[in-house]
N, C-alpha and C positions, 0 to 999 in steps of 0.2 A: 435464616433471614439476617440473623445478627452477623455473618461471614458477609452476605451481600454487601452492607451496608460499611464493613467495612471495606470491602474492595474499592466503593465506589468513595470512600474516605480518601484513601490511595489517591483515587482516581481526581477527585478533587485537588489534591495537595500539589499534583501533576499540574493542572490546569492553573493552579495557583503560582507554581514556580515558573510556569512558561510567559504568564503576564505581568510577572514583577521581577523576572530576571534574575532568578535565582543566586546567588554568587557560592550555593553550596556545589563542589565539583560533585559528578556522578563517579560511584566507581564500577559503573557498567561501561561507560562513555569512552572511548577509546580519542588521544587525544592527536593522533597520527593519524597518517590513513593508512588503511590496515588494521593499529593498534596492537594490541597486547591481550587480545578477549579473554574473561576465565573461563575456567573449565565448565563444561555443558553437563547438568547433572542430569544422563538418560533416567533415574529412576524414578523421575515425577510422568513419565510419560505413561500413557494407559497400557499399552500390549506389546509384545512384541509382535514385528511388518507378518510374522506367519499369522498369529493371532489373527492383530487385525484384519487381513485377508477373508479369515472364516467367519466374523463376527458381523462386519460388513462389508458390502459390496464397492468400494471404491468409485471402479470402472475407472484407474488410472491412465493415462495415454502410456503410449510404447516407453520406456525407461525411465517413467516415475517414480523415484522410490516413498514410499509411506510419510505424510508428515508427521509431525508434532503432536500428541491429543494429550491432554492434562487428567492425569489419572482419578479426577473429581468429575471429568466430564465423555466418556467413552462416546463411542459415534454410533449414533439408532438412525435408521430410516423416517421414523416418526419426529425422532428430535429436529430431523434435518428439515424435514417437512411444516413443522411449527415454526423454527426459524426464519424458514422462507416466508410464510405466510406475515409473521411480524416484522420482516424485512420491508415487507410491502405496503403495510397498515400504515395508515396517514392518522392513527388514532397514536402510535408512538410519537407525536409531534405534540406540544403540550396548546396549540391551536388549531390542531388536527386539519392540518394544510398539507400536512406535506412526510413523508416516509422517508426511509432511508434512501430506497430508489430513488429519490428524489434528486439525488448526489450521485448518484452510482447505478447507473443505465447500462441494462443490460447491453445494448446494441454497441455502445462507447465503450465493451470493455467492464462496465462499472464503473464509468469515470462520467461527468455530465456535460463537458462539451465547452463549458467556460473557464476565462483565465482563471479566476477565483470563484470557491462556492459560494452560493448563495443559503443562510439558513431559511427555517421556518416563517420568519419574523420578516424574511427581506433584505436582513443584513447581509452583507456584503461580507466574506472572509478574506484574511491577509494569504490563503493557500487553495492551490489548487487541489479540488476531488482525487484522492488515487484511485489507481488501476487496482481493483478485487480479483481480479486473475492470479490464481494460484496463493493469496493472500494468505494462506494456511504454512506458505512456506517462509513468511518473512520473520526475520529475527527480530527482528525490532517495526513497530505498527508506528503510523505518522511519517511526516517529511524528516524532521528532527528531532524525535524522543527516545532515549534512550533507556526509559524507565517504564516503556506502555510494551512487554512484553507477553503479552497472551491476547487473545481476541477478545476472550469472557470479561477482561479488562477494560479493554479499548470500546468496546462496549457503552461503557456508561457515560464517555467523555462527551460524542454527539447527543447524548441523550440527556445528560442534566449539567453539561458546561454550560455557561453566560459570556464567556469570552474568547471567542465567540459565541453567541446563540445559532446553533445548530437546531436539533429538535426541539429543543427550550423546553423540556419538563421542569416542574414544579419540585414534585417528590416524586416517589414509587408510587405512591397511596390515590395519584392522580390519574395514573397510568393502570394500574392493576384494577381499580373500581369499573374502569373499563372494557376492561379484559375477563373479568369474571363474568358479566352475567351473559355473554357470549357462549353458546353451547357448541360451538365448534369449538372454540377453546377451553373449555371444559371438559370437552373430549381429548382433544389434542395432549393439552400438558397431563392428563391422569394416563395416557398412555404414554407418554415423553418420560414420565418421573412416577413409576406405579410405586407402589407402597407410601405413598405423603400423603397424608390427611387435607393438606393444602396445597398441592404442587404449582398453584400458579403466583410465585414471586420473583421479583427482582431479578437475584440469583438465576433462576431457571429462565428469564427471560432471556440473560444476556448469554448464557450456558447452550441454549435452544439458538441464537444465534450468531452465536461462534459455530455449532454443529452445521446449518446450514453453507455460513461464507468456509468451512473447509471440505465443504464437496466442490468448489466452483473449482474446478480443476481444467484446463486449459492448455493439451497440447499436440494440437493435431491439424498443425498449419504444414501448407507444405513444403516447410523447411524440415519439418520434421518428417514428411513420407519423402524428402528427400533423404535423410540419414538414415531411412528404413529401408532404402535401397532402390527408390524408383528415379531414376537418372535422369527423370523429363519432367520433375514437379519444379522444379526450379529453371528457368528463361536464362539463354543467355548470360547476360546483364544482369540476373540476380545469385549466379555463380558466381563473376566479377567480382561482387557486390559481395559477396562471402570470402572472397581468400581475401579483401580488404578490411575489410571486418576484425581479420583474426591476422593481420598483419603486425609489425611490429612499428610499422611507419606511421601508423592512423591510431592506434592504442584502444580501439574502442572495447577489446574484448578483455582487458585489464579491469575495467570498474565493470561491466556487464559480461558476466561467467558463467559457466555454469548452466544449465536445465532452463533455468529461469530469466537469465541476462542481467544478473544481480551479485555482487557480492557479499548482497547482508540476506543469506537465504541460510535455511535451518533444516534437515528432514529427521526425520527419527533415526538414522540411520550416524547423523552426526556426533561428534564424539568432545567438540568445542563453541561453546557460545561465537558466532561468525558475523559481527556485522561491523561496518565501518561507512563511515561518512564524507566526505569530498566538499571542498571549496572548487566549483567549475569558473571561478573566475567572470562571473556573472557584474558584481559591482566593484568597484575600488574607488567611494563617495572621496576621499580623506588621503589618496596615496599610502596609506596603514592597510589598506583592505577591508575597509567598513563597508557593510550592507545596512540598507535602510531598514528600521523600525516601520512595524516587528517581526522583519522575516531576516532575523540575524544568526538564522539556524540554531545547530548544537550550541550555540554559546548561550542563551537563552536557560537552557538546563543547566550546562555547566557553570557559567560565569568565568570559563576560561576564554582567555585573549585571542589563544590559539584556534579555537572551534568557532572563530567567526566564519558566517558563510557557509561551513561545512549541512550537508544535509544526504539524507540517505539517496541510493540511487533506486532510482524505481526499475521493474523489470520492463524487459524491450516486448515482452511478449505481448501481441495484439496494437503493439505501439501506432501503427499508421492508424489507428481509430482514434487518439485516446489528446489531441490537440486542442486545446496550445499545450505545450511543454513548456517544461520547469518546472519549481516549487512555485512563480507565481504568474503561470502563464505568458512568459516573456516571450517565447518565440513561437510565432504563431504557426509555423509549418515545418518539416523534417527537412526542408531545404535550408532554414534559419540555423535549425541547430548545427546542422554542417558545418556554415557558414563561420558560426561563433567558436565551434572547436578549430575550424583553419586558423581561426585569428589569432588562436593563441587567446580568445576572451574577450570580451563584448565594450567596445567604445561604443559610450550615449554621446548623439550629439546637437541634439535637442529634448525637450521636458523638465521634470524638475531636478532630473539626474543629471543633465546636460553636463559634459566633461568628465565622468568619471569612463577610465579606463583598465577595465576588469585585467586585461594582460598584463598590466605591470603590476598588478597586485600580489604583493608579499607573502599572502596568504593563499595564494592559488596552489593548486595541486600541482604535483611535479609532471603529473601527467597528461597536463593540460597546456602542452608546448607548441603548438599548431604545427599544421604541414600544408604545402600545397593540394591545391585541390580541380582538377580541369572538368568543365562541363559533364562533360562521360563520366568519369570516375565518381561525380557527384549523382547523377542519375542511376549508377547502376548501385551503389551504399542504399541512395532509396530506395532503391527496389526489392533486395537485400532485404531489410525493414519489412517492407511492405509483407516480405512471404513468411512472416510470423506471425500474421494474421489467423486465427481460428475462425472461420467462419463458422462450422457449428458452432460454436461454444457462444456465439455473439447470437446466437435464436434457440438457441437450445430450451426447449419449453421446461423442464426440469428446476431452471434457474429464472422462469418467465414470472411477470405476475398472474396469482392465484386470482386475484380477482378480476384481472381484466375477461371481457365477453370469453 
């Protein structure tokens, strides 16, 4: 319990530096894109991918290789299974309104459909819900935190932050009261965590659902029974839509790489802490390349100059579900964001942004140089998109709620 308490200490002091703008640098934080990551220490990891294989059942798509598991937290069936179920409880909300799903819908992906989340309370967030798809592979958790690396961590932030109020817990002791006299959870966590006199804390909450969001594993759309060799899962138009993709004209396979269409992705198999953050040239309030308060990304943690704007790139996978896009729901369709990468970066020209011009922004990526773009070429990129879609995985009852009929 005393480990819990201090994770979510951490976890606190995280929350803390993100709402008063820390001006301590991180030295996880890479301050290029790209960066400089350290080195990935494999031996906090639970098994090796043979192990794991025997111990539990994955059921990974075709070329997934094994994630990340924290050798304090090994993956059980039962653990996963309590997860889920507390993923789903509207009693994890400290006005038991509202669950994790509440944010992160299975059908969207795990994402809930609005530019910004809303928490428990009503409140409005300055950030959009991410994408839970394959979430077990991301190196760094959040739009721009550099410091929220493990699930069992990132955990505690929607659950007893105030800044925003997400779940809006009190303490543990509010939450767990709850939780105990539950004989399904009673049962649950003594098989989750056999040999503890107490097994239902804090700790094992957030342990239980980290176990759960790293089985949501997501890859069996048919771009991928196209790479599996079936030559007709993919249209036309969403062939097009791929050699453009991975072209050198349109850049878009530079920041989305990889398995996942990310470049801050991690599997146990990696040998280098991997993640890096991007200014897409979204605002330039100031000609400096200022983004509005408080969505001023990595700078926020770092208090460097440099990491304004910057924020992690989310993965493409199941993407045509998971709109509006952005960190704050700014484009509302896959035709928008096109749109803003042709430009070179998004002129406002009306609201209270009105005149800022993302494309001459200082701080834009290099890779964010726009290029022409004709109707077709546009249609067939979306469509492209589109065939990364999982449809099992968006009904897959495994990942459903437990308590619905």
């Amino acid at each position: 319990m005393k480990r819990a308490h201090a994770v979510l200490a951490a976890s606190v002091a995280v929350l803390g530096a993100f709402a008063a703008c820390s001006s301590e640098p991180s030295s996880t934080a890479p301050s290029v894109d790209g960066g400089a990551p350290p080195p990935y220490d494999a031996s906090t990891d639970a098994t090796t991918p043979a192990d794991a294989e025997v111990s539990f059942d994955w059921d990974f798509p075709p070329d997934f290789p094994p994630p990340r598991v924290p050798a304090d937290n090994p993956m059980s069936a039962v653990k996963a299974q309590l997860g889920r179920r507390l993923f789903y409880d509207k009693r994890m909300s400290g006005n038991q309104t509202q669950s994790c799903a509440g944010c992160h819908d299975i059908t969207k992906s795990f994402t809930d459909g609005r530019a910004t989340a809303r928490g428990s309370t009503g409140q409005a967030h300055p950030r959009a819900a991410m994408n839970l798809a394959n979430v077990g592979y991301m190196s760094a958790l959040g739009w721009a935190n550099p410091l929220l690396l493990t699930l069992e961590q990132q955990a505690l932030v929607p659950m007893f932050g105030d800044n925003p109020v997400e779940l809006g817990l009190k303490d543990s002791e509010q939450l767990l009261a709850r939780l105990r006299p539950d004989p399904v959870y009673v049962d649950l966590f003594a098989r989750a965590f056999p040999g503890v006199a107490d097994p239902i804390t804090l700790e094992n909450v957030t342990k239980a659902l980290a176990c759960f969001e790293r089985t949501l594993l997501s890859g069996r759309s048919a771009y991928d029974r196209y790479l599996a060799g079936d030559a007709n899962a993919l249209t036309a138009s969403q062939k097009r839509g791929r050699e453009m993709f991975f072209s050198e004209r349109f850049e878009c396979y530079h920041c989305h790489a990889g398995f996942l269409f990310s470049d801050s992705t991690m599997t146990r198999l990696s040998k280098f802490y991997e993640v890096a953050f991007h200014n897409t040239a979204l605002y330039d309030l100031d000609g400096k390349g200022a983004y509005p308060e408080p969505n001023r990304g990595l700078l926020e943690i770092t208090g460097k100059p440099a990491d304004m704007g910057r924020f992690r790139v989310p993965t493409l996978r199941n993407v045509a579900v998971t709109a509006p896009y952005f960190h704050d729901g700014s484009a509302a369709t896959l035709s928008d964001v096109l749109d803003h990468y042709a430009a070179g970066g998004r002129t406002i020209t009306s609201g209270p942004y009105a005149g800022s011009d993302g494309s001459k922004s200082p701080l834009k990526s290099s890779l964010v140089r726009g290029f022409t773009l004709d109707p077709q070429e546009k249609a067939d990129l979306v469509a492209f998109l589109e065939s990364l879609t999982d449809e099992g995985f968006l009904k897959d009852p495994r990942f459903g709620d437990p308590f619905a009929p």
